[in-house]
C-alpha positions in Angstrom: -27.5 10.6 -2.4 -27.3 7.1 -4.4 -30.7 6.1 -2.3 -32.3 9.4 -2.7 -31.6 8.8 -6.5 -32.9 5.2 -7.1 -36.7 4.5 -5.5 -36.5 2.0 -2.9 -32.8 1.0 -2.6 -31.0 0.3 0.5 -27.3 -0.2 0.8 -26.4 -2.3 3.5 -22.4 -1.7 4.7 -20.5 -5.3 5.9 -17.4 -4.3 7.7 -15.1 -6.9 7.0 -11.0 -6.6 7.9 -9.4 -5.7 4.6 -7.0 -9.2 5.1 -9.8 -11.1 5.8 -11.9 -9.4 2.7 -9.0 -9.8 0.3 -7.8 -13.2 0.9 -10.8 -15.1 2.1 -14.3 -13.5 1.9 -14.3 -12.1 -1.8 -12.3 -15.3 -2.5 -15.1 -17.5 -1.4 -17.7 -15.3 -2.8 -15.9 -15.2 -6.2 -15.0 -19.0 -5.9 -19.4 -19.6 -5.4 -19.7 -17.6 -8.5 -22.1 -14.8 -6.2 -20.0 -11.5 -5.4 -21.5 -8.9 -3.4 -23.5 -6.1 -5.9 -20.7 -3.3 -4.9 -17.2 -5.1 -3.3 -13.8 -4.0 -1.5 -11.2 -4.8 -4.2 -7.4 -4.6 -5.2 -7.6 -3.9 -8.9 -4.1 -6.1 -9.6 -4.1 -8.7 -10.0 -7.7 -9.9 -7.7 -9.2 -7.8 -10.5 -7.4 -9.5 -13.4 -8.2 -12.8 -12.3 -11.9 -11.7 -11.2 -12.6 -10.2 -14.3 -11.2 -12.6 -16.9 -14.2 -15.2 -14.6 -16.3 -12.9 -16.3 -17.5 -12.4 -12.8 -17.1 -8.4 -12.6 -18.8 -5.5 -14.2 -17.2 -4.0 -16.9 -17.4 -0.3 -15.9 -15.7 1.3 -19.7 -18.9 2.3 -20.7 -20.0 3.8 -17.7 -17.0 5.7 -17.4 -17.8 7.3 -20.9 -21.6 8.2 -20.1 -20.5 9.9 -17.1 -17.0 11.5 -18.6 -14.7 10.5 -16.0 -12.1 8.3 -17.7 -9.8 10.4 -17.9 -9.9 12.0 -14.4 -8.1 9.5 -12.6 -4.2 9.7 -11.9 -3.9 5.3 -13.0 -7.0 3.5 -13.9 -3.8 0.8 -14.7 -4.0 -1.3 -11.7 -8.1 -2.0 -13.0 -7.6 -2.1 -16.6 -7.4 -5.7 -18.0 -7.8 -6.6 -21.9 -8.7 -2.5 -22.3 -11.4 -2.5 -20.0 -11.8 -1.4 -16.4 -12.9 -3.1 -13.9 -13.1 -1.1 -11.1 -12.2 2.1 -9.5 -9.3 3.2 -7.1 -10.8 4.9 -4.1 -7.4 6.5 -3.4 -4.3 6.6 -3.6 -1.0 6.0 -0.7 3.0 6.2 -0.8 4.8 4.2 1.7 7.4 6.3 3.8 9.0 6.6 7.0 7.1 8.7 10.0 9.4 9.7 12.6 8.9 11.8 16.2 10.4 14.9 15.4 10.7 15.9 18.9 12.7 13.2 19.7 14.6 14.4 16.3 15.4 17.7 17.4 16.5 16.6 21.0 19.0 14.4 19.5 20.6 16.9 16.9 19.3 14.6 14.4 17.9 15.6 10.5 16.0 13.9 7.8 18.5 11.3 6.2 19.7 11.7 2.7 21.3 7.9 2.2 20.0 4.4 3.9 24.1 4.7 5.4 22.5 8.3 7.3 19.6 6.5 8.0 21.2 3.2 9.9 23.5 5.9 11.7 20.1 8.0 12.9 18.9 3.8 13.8 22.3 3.4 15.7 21.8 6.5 17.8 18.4 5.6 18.7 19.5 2.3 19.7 22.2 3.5 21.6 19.2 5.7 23.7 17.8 2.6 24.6 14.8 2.8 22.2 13.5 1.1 19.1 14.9 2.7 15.9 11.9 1.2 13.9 8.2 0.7 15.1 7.4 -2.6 13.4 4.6 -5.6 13.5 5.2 -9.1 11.4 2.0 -10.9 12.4 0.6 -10.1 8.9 3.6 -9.9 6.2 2.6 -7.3 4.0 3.3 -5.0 7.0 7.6 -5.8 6.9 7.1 -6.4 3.3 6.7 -2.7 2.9 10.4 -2.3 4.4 11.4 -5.0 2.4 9.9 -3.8 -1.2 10.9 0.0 -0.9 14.5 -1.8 -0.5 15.1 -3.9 -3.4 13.7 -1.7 -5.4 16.5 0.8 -4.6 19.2 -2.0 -4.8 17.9 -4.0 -8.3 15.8 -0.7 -9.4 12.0 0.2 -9.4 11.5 -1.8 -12.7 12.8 -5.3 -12.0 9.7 -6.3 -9.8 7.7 -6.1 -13.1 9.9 -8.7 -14.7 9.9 -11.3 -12.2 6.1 -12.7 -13.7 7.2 -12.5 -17.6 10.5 -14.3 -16.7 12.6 -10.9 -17.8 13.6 -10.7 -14.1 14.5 -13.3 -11.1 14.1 -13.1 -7.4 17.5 -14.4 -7.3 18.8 -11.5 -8.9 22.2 -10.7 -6.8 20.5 -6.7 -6.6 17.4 -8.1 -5.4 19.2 -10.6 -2.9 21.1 -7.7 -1.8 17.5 -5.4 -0.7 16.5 -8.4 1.2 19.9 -9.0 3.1 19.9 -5.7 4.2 16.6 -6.4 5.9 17.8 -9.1 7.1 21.0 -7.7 8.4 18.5 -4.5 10.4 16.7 -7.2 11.9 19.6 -8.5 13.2 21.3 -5.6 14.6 18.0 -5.3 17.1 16.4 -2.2 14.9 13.3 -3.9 15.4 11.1 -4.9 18.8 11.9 -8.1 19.8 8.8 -10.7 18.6 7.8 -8.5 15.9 6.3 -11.9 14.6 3.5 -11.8 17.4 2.6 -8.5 17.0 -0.6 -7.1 15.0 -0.7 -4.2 12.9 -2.1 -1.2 15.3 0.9 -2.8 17.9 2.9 -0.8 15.2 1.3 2.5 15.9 1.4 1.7 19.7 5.3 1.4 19.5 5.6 5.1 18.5 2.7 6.5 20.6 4.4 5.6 23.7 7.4 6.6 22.7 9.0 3.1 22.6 9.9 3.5 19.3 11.0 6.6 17.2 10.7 5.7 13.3 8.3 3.2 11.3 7.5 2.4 7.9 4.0 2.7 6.9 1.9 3.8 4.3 0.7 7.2 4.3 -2.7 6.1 5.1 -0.9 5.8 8.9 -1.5 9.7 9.2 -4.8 9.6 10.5 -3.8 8.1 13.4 -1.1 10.6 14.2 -3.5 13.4 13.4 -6.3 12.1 16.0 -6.1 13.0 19.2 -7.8 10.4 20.6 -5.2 7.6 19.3 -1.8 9.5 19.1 -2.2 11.7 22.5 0.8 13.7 23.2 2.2 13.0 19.7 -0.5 15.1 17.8 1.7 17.8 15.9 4.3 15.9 17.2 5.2 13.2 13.7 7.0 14.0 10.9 7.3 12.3 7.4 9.8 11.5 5.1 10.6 9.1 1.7 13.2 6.2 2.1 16.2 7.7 1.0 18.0 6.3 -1.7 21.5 4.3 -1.2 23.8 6.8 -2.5 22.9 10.8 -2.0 21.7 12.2 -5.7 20.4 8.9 -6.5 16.8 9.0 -7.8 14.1 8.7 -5.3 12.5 5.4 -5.6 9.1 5.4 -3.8 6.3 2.6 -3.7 3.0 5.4 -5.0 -0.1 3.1 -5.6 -3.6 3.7 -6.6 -4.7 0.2 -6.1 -7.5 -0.6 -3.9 -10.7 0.2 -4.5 -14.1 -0.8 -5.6 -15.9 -3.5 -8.1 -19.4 -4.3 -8.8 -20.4 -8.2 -9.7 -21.3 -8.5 -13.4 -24.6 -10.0 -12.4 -25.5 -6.1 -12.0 -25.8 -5.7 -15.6 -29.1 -8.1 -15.6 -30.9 -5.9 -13.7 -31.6 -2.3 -15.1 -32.6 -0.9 -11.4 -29.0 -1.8 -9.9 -27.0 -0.9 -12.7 -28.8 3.0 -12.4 -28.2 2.2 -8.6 -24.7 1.5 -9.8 -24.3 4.4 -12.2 -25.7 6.9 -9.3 -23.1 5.1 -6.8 -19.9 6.2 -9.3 -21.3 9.3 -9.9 -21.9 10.7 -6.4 -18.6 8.9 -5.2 -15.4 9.8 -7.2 -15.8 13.8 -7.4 -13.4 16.4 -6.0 -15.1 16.8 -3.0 -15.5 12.7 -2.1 -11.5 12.9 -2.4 -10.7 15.9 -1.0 -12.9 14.5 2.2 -11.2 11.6 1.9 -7.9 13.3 1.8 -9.2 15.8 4.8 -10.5 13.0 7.4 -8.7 9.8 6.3 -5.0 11.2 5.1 -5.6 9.5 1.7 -4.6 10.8 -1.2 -6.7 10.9 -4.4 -6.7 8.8 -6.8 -8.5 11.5 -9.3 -6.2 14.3 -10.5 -5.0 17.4 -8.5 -3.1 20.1 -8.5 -0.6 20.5 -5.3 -1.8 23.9 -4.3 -5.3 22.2 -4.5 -4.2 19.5 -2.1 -2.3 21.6 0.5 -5.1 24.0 0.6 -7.4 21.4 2.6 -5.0 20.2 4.8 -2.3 23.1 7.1 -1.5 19.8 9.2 2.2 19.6 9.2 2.2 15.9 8.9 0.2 16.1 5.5 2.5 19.1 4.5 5.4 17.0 4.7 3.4 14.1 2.8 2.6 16.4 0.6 6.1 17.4 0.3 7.5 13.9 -0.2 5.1 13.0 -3.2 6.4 16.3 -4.9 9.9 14.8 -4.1 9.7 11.0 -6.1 11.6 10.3 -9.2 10.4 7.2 -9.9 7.6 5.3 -8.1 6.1 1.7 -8.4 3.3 -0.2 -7.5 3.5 -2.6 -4.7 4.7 -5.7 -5.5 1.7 -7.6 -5.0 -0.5 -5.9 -7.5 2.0 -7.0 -10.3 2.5 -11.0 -9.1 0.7 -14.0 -8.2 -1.5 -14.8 -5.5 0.8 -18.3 -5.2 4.0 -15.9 -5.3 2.7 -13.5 -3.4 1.9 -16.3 -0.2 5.6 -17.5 -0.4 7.1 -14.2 -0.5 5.1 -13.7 2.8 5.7 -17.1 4.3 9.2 -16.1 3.1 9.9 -12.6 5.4 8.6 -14.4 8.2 11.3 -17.0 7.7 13.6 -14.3 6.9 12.7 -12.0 10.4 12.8 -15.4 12.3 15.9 -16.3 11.7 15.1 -19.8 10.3 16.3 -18.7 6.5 18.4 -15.8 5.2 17.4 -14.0 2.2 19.4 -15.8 -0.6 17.6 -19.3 0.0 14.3 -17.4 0.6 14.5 -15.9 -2.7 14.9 -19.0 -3.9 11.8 -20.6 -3.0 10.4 -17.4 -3.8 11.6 -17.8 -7.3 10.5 -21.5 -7.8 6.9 -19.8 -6.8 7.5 -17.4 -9.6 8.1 -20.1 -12.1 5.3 -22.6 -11.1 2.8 -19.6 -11.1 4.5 -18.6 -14.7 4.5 -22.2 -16.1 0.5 -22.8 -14.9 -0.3 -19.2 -17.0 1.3 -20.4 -20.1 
């Protein structure tokens, strides 16, 4: 539709692994000062720093031609200085998937603590199989786990604190989240040499049965929805939050809206690719782009919508119970790398490595995770 609209443009798609993009592609293409026209990006903080460059477009007034400011659930994660910078393609929780067949064999039910879920962990264990499908290659994979933890233990706010200062990784709460980590890695809830394994090793782990639970984000869906990937476990997956550490506590749960996509500010010297731009926006974020997206990739919108509106384009039982566990959050957050440093981000992830290695335990992670914190705070000043 874009090319249709704009004589003589071509868009030319470059796959790139969203690791690689993130942290060394767009990096170097930023660093050269020449960004692709239209770019793969996580509005906070790549955005932020991006932006304030002066190397992406500013999209505000775009927004307001076309009337779509105010259709988005969090513009947030792109919004630096009052202007936007770049739109979230959707949006994701991070939850537990579990087979429910093996569930229902076992005389086993959705947990309403993290003590009723290390019991359900125990069981399976005790069966012979892997309580928690998990891979550690990359870190933002166990950092998931690790995130949705602390955040019940020190509270959903404190990882916003840690960049002004307000807040310290070596909080005893935070410390606390980690350790218990820490302490499920050591009781064998993970496979052995998680560290070697690669992100769709994960999804393998449950396929085949070895493994029976596993944190992932709800973008995971897809694959237990395809035939062709999940196999005998079609139908067969179920979904639910982290529960919280005492029953009736709030129901913390990591809900983000930001990755998405940004356009290089050389764009706005050159009348044909801003309309090329403009048409791109346009025919891109509408109810039926995420409601597609939502239908054949499990992701949910980042653009407002009802829940009747939502369940209508999915009967899958997997979404349902997605679905049902986005209705079910009292508080959410954003992850925690959209609200620190790239530095602190790196040693946090060199840090759960350590941590799931056994070479350091949490407390003196935190600590170098801290003195991260305060370099990349002290550099900002």
């Amino acid at each position: 539709k874009t090319e249709e609209a704009v004589p003589g443009l071509k868009i030319k798609l470059d796959a790139v692994d969203s690791e690689v993009n993130r942290k060394e592609k767009l990096r170097g293409e930023m660093a050269a000062g020449k960004p692709p026209e239209v770019f793969d990006v996580f509005g906070s903080p790549d955005a932020g720093v991006y932006s304030k460059e002066g190397l992406m477009l500013d999209l505000t007034p775009i927004l307001d031609e076309l009337g779509i400011k105010d259709k988005f659930t969090t513009l947030d994660p792109f919004t630096h200085d009052g202007k936007i910078y770049g739109l979230p393609i959707g949006g994701s929780i991070e939850g537990i998937f579990y087979n429910k067949d093996y569930f229902t064999q076992k005389g086993l039910s959705v947990p309403k603590t993290l003590a009723e879920l290390e019991q359900i962990a125990e069981t399976i264990k005790a069966d012979g199989k892997i309580p928690f499908a998990q891979s550690s290659k990359d870190a933002w994979i166990p950092l998931m786990t690790t995130n949705n933890l602390w955040s019940y233990y020190a509270g959903a706010e404190v990882t916003y604190g840690f960049k002004t200062g307000e807040t310290k990784w070596t909080d005893p709460k935070v410390v606390e989240g980690v350790k218990k980590h820490q302490e499920w890695v050591e009781k064998g809830y993970f496979k052995k040499g998680e560290l070697g394994f690669e992100y769709a090793d994960m999804r393998n782990q449950m396929i085949t049965g070895e493994a029976v639970m596993m944190m992932d984000g709800s973008w995971a869906n897809s694959v237990f929805r395809d035939p062709a990937q999940a196999g005998d476990l079609v139908n067969k997956v179920g979904y639910f939050n982290l529960p919280p550490v005492n029953e009736g506590d709030p129901v913390i749960v990591m809900q983000d809206a930001n990755n998405g996509y940004g356009f290089s500010a050389a764009v706005a010297e050159d009348p044909r690719k801003l309309q090329a731009v403009k048409e791109f926006i346009k025919n891109m974020w509408t109810d039926e782009m995420q409601l597609r997206g939502l239908k054949e990739d499990g992701v949910l919108p980042a653009m407002k919508m009802d829940l009747a509106t939502m369940n209508s384009t999915s009967d899958d039982p997997l979404m349902q119970d997605i679905f049902k566990g986005v209705s079910e959050i009292n508080k959410s957050f954003p992850a925690f790398d959209a609200l620190v440093q790239a530095d602190v981000n790196t040693a946090l992830s060199m840090g759960i490595q350590q941590v799931i290695g056994g070479e350091l335990d949490a407390e003196k992670m935190l600590e170098n995770v801290q003195a991260a914190q305060e370099a990349a705070n002290a550099s900002e000043e």
